[in-house]
C-alpha positions in Angstrom: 29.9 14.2 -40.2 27.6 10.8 -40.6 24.9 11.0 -38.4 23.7 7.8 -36.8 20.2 7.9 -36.3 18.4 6.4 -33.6 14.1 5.6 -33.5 12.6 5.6 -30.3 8.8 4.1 -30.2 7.5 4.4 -26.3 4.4 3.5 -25.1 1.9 6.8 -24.9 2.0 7.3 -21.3 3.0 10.1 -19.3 5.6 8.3 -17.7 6.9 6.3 -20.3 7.0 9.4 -22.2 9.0 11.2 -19.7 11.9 8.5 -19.3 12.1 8.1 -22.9 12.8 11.7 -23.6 15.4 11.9 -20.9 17.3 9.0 -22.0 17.2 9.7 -25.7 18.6 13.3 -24.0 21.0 11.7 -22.2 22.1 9.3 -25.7 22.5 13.2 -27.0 24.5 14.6 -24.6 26.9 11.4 -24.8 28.0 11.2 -28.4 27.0 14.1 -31.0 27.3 11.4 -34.0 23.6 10.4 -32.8 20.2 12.2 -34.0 17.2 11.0 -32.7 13.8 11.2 -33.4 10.3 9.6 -31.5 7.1 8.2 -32.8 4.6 9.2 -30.8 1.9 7.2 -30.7 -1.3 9.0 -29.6 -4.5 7.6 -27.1 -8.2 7.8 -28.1 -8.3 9.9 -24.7 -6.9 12.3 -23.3 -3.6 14.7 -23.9 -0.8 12.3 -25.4 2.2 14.7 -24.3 2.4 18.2 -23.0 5.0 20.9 -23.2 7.0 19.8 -20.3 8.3 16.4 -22.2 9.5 18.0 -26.0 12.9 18.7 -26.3 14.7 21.0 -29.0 17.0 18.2 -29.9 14.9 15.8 -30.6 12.6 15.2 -33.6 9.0 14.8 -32.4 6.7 12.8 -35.5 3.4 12.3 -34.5 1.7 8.7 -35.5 -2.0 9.1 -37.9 -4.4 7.5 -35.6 -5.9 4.2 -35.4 -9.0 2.1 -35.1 -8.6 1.1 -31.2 -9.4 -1.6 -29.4 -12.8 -1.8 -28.4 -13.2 -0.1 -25.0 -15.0 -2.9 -22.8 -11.5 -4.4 -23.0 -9.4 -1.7 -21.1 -11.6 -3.2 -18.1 -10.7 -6.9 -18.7 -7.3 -6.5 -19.3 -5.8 -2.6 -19.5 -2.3 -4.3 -20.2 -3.7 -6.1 -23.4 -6.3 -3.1 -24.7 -2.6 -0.6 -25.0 -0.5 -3.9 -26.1 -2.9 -4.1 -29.0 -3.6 -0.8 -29.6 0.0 -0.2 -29.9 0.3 -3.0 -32.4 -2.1 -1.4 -34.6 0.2 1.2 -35.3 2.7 -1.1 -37.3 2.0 -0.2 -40.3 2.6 3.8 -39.4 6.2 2.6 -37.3 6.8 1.1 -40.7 6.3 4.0 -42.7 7.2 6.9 -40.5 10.7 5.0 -40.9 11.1 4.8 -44.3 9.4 8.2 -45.2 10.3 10.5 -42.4 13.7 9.2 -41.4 15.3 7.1 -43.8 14.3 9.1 -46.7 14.0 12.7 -45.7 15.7 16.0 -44.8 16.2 17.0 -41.1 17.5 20.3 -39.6 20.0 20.9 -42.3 21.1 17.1 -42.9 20.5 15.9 -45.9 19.3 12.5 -45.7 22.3 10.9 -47.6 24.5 12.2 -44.6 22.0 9.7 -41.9 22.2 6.4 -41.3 19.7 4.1 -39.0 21.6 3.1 -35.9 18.9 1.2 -34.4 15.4 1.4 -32.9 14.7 1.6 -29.2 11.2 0.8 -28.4 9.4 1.0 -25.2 8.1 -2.7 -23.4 5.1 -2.5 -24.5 6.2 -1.6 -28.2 8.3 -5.3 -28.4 5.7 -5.8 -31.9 7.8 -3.2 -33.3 10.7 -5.3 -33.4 9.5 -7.1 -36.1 9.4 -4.2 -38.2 13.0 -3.6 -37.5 13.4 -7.3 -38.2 12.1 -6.7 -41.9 14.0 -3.4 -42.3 17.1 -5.3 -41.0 18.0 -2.5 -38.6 19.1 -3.7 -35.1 16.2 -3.1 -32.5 16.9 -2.5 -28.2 14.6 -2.3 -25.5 14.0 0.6 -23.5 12.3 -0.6 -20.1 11.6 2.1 -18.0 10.6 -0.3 -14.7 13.5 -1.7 -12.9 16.1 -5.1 -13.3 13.6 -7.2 -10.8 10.5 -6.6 -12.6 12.4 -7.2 -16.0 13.4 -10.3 -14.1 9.7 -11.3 -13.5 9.0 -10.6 -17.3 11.7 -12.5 -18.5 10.9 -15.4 -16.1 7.5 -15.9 -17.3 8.2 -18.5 -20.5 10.0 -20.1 -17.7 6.7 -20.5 -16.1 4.7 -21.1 -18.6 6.5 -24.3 -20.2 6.5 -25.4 -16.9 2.2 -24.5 -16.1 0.7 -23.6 -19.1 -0.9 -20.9 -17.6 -1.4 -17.8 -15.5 -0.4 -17.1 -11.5 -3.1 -18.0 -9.5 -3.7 -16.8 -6.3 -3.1 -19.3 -4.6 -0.2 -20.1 -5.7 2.5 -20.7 -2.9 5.7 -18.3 -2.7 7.0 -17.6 -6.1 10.6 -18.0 -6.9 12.1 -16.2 -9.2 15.6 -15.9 -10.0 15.5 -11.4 -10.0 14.3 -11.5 -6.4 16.4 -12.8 -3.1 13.1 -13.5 -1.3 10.6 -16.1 -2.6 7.5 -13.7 -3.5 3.9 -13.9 -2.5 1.3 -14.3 -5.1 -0.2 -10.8 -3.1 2.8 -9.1 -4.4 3.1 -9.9 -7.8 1.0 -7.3 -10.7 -2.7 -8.1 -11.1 -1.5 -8.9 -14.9 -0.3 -12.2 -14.2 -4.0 -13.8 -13.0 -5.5 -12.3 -16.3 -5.5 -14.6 -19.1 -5.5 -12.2 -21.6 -2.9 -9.5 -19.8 -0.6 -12.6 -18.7 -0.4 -13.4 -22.6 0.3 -9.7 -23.5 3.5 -9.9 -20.8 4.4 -13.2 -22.2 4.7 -12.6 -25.5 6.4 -9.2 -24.7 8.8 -11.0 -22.9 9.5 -13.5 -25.6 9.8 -11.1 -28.3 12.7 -9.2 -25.7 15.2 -12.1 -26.9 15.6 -10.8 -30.3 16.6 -7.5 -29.9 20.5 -6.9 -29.8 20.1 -4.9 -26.0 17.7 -4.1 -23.3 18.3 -0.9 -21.8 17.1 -0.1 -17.9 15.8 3.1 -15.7 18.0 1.4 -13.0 21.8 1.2 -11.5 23.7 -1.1 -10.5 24.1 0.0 -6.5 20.4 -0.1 -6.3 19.8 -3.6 -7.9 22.6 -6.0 -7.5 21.1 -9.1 -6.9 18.0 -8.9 -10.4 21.2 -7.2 -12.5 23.5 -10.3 -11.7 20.6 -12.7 -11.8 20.4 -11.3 -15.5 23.6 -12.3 -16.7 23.2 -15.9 -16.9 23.3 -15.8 -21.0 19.9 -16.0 -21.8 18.9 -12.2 -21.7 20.2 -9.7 -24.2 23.1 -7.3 -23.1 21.5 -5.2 -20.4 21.9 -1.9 -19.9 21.7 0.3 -16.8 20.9 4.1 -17.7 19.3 5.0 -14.4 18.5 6.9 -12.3 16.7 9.3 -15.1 15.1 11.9 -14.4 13.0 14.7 -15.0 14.5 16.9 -12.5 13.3 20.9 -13.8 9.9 19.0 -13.1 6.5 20.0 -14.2 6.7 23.0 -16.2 2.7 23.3 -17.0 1.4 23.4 -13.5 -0.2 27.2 -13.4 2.2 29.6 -11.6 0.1 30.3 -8.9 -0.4 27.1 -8.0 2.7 26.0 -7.8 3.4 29.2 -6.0 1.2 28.3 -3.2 2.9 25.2 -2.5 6.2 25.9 -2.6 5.5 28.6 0.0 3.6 27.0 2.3 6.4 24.8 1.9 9.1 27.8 2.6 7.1 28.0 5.7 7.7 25.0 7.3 10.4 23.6 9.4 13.2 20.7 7.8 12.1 17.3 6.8 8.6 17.6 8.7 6.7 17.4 6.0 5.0 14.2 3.9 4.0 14.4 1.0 1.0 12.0 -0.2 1.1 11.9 -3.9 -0.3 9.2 -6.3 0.9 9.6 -9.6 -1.0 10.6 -12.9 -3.7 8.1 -12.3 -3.7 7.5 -8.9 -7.3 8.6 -7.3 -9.7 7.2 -4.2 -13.3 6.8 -3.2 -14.5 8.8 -0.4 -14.3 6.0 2.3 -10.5 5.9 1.6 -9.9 9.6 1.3 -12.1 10.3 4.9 -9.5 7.0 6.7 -6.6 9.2 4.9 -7.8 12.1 7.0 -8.2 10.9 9.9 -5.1 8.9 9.8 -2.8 12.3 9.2 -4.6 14.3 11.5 -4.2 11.7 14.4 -0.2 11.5 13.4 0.5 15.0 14.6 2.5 15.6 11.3 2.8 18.1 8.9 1.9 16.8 5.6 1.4 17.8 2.0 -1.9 15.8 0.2 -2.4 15.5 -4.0 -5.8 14.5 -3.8 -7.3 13.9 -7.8 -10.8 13.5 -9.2 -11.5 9.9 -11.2 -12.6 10.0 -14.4 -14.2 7.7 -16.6 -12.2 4.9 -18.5 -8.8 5.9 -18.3 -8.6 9.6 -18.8 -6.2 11.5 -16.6 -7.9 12.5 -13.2 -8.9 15.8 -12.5 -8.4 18.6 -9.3 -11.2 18.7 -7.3 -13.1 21.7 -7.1 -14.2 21.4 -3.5 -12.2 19.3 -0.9 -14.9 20.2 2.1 -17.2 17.6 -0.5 -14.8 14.9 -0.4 -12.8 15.0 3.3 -14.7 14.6 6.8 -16.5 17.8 7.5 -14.0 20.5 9.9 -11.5 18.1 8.6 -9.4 21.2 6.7 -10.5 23.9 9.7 -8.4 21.5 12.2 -5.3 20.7 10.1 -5.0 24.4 9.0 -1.3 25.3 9.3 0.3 22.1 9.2 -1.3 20.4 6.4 -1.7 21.8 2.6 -4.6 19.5 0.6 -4.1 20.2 -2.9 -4.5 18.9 -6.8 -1.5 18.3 -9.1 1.7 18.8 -7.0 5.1 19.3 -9.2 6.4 15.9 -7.6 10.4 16.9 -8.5 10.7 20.5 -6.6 8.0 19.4 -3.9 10.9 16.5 -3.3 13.8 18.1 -3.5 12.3 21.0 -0.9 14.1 20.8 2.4 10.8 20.4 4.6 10.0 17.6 2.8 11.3 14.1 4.9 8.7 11.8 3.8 6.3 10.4 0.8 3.4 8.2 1.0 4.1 6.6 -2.7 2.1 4.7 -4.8 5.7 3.0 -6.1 5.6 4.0 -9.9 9.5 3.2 -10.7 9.7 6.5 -11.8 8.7 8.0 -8.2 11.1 5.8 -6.5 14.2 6.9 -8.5 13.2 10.5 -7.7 12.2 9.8 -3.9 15.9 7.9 -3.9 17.8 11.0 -5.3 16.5 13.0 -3.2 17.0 10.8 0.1 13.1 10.7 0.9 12.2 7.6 2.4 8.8 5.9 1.0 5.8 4.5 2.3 4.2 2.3 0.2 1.1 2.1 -1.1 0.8 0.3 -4.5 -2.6 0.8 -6.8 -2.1 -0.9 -9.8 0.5 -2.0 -12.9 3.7 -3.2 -11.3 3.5 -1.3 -8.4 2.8 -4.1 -5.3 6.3 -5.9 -6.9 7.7 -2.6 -6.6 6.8 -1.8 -3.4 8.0 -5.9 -2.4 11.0 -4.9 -3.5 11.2 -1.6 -1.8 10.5 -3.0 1.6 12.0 -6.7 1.7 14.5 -6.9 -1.1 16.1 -3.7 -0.5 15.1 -2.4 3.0 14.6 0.9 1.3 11.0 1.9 2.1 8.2 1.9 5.4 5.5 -1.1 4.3 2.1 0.3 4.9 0.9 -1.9 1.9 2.0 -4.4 -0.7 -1.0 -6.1 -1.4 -3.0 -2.7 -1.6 -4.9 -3.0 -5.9 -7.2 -0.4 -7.2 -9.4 -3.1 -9.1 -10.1 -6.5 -8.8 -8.6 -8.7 -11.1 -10.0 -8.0 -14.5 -13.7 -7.3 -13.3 -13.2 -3.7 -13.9 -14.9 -2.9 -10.2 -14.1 -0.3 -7.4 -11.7 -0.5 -4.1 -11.2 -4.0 -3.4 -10.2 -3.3 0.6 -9.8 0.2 2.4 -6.8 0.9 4.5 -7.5 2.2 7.5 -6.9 5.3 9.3 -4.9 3.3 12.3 -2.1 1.5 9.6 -1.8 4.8 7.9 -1.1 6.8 10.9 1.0 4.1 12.3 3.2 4.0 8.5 3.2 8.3 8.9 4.6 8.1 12.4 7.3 5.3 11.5 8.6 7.1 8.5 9.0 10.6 10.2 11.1 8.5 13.0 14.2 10.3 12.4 15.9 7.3 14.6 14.2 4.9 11.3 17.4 3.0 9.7 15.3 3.0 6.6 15.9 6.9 6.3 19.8 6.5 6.9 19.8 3.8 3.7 18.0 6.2 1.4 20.6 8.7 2.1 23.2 6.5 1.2 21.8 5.3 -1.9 20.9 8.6 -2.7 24.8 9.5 -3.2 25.1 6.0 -4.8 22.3 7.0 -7.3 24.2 10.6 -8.3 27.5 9.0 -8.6 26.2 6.2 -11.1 25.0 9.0 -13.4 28.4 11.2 -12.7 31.8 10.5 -14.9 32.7 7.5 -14.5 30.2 6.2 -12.6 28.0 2.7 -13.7 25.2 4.0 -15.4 27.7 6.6 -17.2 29.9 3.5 -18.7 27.3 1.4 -19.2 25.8 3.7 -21.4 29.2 4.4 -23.0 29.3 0.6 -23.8 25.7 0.6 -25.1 26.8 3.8 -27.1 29.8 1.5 -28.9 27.2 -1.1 -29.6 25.1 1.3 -31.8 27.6 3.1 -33.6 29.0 0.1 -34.4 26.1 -1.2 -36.0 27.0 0.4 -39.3 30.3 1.2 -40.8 
């Protein structure tokens, strides 16, 4: 049987990674004509996958590395230091293609018996699509954010042929054709005030028109509105293959950690628990961490804290060693029994837990589509990348999350500095209290749309035939 090879490029970040290998899973599981394999592209710092994300099915080929970027720029503009960094590797893409896949064996199939379907590379990866443009192989977009923010990308040559420039701002209300609601400038991702990240996004965006599909962690129950605002025949074919998941969750945690969470966890009655959790990079100074404190401990709720270490540049945070150094002093003495404070939680199986009925997010897409299919409501707290639109979105597009912040950024806007504001312990307990309202309407629409998200992956479902569609598309590519 011809094989129909498919090459994935995603961007070398945790959670890139992670949606990447679950789709190209999911591509798998859908046809057997297709065999995949990933380029990974590896960071000056830190690990660049772990064992959690490799798959048996899938052909791992690790990139040589590169001269990066110089390192002053990740703190004028993190969005253009990886967008350049990842254009470096061209020349490897380009090889690794014609060496590795086009022109040798794999797992018993000779490599007259493959044929290149297609590449898929990650939004930050769209430079790669001029290599497929010179090897004459049809190219698709994987973006693993949602239809709105695509929306936003795919609005900003709109913008700038009618600017010339970045957001300010002080700009008024935004409109923009993927949201209902005009948006604030507070809302929108620090990238669009930067020069040079604003230029990164916008030629992104304008390289997305070339490719024969872009394909999106999203459904069409949870999105209407940005998926039909899509289809006005200037995008691509788009694609929903959301919600996906990494549901058997963090196999690398050490056993008797996760061991002592899940149970304390057993322990504790149904849905009275939140969970605080920040994602891979998410961390705080100790004037937000001691607010934090005294903010849960004032709700009267049980709760579940990831607290993480920063680290220079951008290196993955660390545990910390001692909390009583970091939290207000008694602080872990007076919460004993009804709160946990811990380091790296495994986010899947701390959700899907029965005493868990609440999660202080920071809005990474990818912890949305989990918190959604598992019917956890979110408050929202937004740090960095696309998260305030996300949480926007959350909040007043979909009425799907509790708004503690959607202004909240980690940095400044390109001046590399610390905490620009500090939410206080009074908003936080306030946001705590409202989401644990079991009378909250917000926690009856997360239920409902978490049995919208399952069917839409199920038989028949959107996401299902969509991919079935997109499926067609590659295969027939070639003869």
């Amino acid at each position: 049987m011809m094989k129909a090879e498919l090459v994935f490029v995603p961007a070398p970040g945790r959670g890139h990674l992670v949606s990447t290998v679950e789709f190209a899973k999911r591509l798998l599981n859908r046809d057997q004509r297709l065999s995949i394999t990933v380029l990974v592209i590896r960071l000056p710092f830190g690990p660049v996958m772990d064992s959690s994300i490799g798959d048996s099915q899938i052909r791992f080929v690790y990139l040589p590395p590169v001269q990066p970027p110089p390192l002053d720029l990740i703190s004028k503009s993190p969005e253009k230091y990886f967008s350049d960094l990842i254009e470096s590797h061209k020349p490897h893409v380009r090889a690794a293609i014609t060496d590795c896949v086009l022109s040798a064996d794999r797992a018993g199939v000779s490599s007259n018996s493959v044929r290149l379907a297609g590449i898929v590379v990650d939004l930050f990866c769209s430079s790669m699509i001029d290599v497929a443009n010179e090897l004459g192989i049809p190219s698709y977009v994987f973006f693993t954010s949602g239809a709105a923010f695509l929306g936003l990308m795919l609005h900003l040559p709109t913008h700038h042929n009618q600017t010339g420039a970045e957001f300010n701002e002080s700009d008024p209300d935004s409109i923009i054709p993927s949201y209902a609601n005009p948006v604030p400038a507070t809302a929108l991702p620090s990238f669009v005030f930067n020069k040079d990240g604003y230029t990164s996004f916008l030629k992104h965006a304008m390289k997305f028109s070339e490719t024969r599909g872009i394909i999106v962690n999203t459904f069409a129950e949870l999105e209407p509105h940005a998926l039909n605002s899509l289809l006005d025949g200037h995008a691509p074919p788009i694609y929903t293959a959301g919600p996906l998941l990494d549901l058997e969750g963090q196999k690398n945690l050490p056993r008797s950690d996760r061991d002592r969470i899940m149970n304390w966890l057993d322990g504790q009655p149904s849905l009275s628990v939140v969970l605080l959790c920040f994602g891979s990079m998410g961390t705080f100074d100790t004037t937000q961490l001691t607010e934090m404190a005294v903010g849960l401990e004032r709700s009267g709720h049980r709760f579940l804290w990831s607290i993480r270490r920063r680290q220079p540049t951008m290196a993955v945070p660390e545990d910390v060693v001692d909390y009583e150094e970091v939290l207000p002093a008694g602080f872990l003495k007076r919460v004993d029994g009804r709160g946990m404070v811990c380091g790296w939680v495994p986010q899947v199986e701390v959700l899907a837990h029965e005493a868990v009925g609440g999660f202080v997010s920071h809005c990474g897409w990818n912890s949305i589509l989990e918190s959604l299919w598992f019917g956890v409501p979110v408050v929202t707290w937004p740090i960095y990348a696309e998260q305030q639109i996300n949480a926007f979105e959350m909040v007043r597009e979909l009425g799907l999350g509790v708004e503690l912040r959607l202004d909240y950024r980690k940095q400044a806007h390109g001046d590399g500095g610390g905490d620009v504001d500090v939410v206080t312990a009074e908003d936080i307990e306030r946001a705590v209290r409202c989401l644990m309202d079991g009378d909250n309407p917000v926690r009856k629409k997360v239920g409902e749309m978490a049995e919208k998200s399952r069917k839409a992956v199920a038989d028949g479902g959107s996401s299902f035939t969509s991919i079935v569609r997109l499926v067609e598309d590659m295969l027939g590519n070639n003869p």
